[in-house]
C-alpha positions in Angstrom: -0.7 -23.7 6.8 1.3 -26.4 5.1 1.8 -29.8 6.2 5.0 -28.4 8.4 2.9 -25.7 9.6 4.4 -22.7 7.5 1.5 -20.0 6.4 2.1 -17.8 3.4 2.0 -14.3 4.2 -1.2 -13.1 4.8 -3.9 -10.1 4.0 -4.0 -6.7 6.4 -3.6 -3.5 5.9 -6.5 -0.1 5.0 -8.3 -1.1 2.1 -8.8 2.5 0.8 -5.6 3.7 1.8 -3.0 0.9 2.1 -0.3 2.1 3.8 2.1 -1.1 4.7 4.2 -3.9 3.2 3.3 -7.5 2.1 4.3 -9.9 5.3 7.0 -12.6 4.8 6.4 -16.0 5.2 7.6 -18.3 7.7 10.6 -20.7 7.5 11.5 -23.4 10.2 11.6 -21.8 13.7 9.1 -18.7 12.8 12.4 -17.3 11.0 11.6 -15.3 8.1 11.4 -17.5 4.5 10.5 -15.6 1.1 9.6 -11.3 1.7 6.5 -9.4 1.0 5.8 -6.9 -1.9 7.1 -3.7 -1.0 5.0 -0.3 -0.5 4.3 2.3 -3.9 3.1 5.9 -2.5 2.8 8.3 -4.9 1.2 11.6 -4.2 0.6 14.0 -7.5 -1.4 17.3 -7.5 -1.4 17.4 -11.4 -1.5 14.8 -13.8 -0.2 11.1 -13.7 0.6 9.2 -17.0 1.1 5.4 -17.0 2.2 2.8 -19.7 4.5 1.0 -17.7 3.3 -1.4 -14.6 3.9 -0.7 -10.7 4.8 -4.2 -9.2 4.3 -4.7 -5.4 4.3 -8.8 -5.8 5.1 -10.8 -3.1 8.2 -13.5 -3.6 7.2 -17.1 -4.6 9.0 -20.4 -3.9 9.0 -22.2 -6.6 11.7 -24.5 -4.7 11.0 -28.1 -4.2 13.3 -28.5 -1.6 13.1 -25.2 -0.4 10.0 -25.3 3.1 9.7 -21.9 3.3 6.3 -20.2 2.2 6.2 -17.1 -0.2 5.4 -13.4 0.5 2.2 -11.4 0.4 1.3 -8.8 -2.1 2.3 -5.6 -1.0 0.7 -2.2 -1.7 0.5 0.4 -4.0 -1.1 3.7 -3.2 -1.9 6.3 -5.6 -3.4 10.0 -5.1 -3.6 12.2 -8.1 -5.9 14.7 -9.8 -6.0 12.8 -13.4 -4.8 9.0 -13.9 -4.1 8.4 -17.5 -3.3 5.1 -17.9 -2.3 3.2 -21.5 -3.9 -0.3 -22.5 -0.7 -1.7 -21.6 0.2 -0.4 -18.0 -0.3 -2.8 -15.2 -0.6 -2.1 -11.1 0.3 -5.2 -9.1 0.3 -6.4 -5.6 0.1 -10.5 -6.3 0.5 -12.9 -4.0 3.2 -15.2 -4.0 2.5 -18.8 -5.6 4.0 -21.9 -3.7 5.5 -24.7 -5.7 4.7 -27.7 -3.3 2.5 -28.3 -0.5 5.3 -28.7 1.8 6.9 -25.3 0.4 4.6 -23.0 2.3 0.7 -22.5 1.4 0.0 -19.6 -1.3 0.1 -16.3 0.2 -2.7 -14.0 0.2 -2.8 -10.8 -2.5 -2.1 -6.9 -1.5 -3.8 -3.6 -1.3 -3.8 -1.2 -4.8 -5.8 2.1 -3.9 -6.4 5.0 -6.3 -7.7 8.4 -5.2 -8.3 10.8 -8.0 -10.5 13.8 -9.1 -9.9 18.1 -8.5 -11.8 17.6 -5.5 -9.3 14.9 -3.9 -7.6 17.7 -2.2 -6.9 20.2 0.5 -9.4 19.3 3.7 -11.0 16.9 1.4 -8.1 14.9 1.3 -6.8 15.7 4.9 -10.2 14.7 6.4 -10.2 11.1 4.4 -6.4 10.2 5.0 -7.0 10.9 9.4 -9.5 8.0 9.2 -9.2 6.5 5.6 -11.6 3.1 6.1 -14.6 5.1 7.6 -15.9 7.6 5.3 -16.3 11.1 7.3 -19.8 11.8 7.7 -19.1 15.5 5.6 -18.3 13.4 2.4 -20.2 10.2 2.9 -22.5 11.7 0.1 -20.0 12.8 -2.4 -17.0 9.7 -2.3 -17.7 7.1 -4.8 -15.7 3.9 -4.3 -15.3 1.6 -7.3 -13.2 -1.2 -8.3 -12.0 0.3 -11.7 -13.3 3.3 -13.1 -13.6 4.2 -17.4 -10.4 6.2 -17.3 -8.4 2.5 -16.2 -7.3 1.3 -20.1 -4.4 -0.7 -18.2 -4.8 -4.3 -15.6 -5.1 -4.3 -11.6 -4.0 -8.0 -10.1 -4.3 -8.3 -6.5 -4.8 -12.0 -6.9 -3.5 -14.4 -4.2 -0.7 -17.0 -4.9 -1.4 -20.1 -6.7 -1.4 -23.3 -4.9 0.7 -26.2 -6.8 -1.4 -28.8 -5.2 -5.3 -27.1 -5.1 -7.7 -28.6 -3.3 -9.2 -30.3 -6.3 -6.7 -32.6 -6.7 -6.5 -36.2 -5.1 -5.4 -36.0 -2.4 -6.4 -32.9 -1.8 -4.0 -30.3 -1.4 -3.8 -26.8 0.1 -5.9 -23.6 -0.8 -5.0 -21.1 -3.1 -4.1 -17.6 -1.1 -7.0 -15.0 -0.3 -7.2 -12.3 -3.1 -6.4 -8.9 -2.1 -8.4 -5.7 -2.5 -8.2 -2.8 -5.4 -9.9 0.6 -4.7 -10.8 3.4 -6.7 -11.7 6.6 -4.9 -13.0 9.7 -6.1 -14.8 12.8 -4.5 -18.0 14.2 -6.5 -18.9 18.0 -6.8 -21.3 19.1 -4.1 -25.2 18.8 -5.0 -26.4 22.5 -5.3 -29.7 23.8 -4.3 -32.6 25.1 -6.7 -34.7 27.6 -6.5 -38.0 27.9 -8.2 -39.0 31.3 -8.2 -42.9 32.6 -9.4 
């Protein structure tokens, strides 16, 4: 918390299938001060093609005069069979920065989760969305969890908010917010069985 005791938005939420908001932050009298990054579902049973950027950042304050603290990252949830993404697309659940100490500590970053492959479907799917941050015990085999994956050309920034006064300075300040969490999910083919026959 700052010196006036307002926290920047902090870290929740699944990690392999965000499903909520960034948090506010506080103002004077718990009221609410800068908002959170907002929520990005998208659910595809073809193909997804990106070259933009997906922005679930949470509001800074920048405001020297201004005690309210900044936003968390929000989330973005994605669940396709193919994820074609250009060198120049971006995914984005940042943290809001705070501009002075006594403007609100840095909030913490968001949640970016991406679920792909032909086999991210049908009961597959269904069984991993009932209980999405404990791996059914059917799949616990074939789900591989990475934090990028070779078809990712573009940038993931979950990143919590930037202090203006870190602790490294004298006096020291606050600390930087918590970085967030980024999640790719895919479901291998089943492992068949050979037989040797003499």
């Amino acid at each position: 918390v700052d010196v006036d005791g307002y926290p920047g938005g902090g870290i929740y939420d699944f990690t392999n299938a965000p499903a909520q908001p960034g948090s506010g932050g506080i103002y004077n009298n718990d009221t609410a001060a800068y908002p959170g990054g907002g929520y990005i579902g998208i659910r595809a049973t073809g193909k997804i093609v990106m070259n933009g950027a997906l922005r679930a950042d949470g509001s800074p304050n920048y405001y020297k005069d201004d005690r309210g603290s900044p936003g968390s990252g929000g989330a973005i949830f994605i669940i396709c069979n193919t994820f074609s993404v250009g060198a120049d697309a971006k995914l984005s659940a940042h943290g809001g920065s705070a501009g002075y100490s006594y403007g609100g500590t840095a909030a913490g970053g968001g949640r970016i989760a991406v679920w792909y492959g032909k086999n991210v479907s049908g009961p597959n799917l269904d069984l991993l969305l009932s209980n999405p941050d404990n791996i059914p015990h059917s799949l616990i085999s074939r789900v591989a969890i990475a934090t990028n994956y070779a078809g990712f050309l573009g940038a993931v920034d979950v990143t919590g908010g930037i202090q203006a006064q870190p602790l490294t300075t004298t006096p020291p300040g606050l600390p930087n917010g918590g970085d967030g969490t980024k999640v790719f999910l895919t479901i291998l083919d089943p492992k068949g069985t050979i037989i040797l026959l003499r």
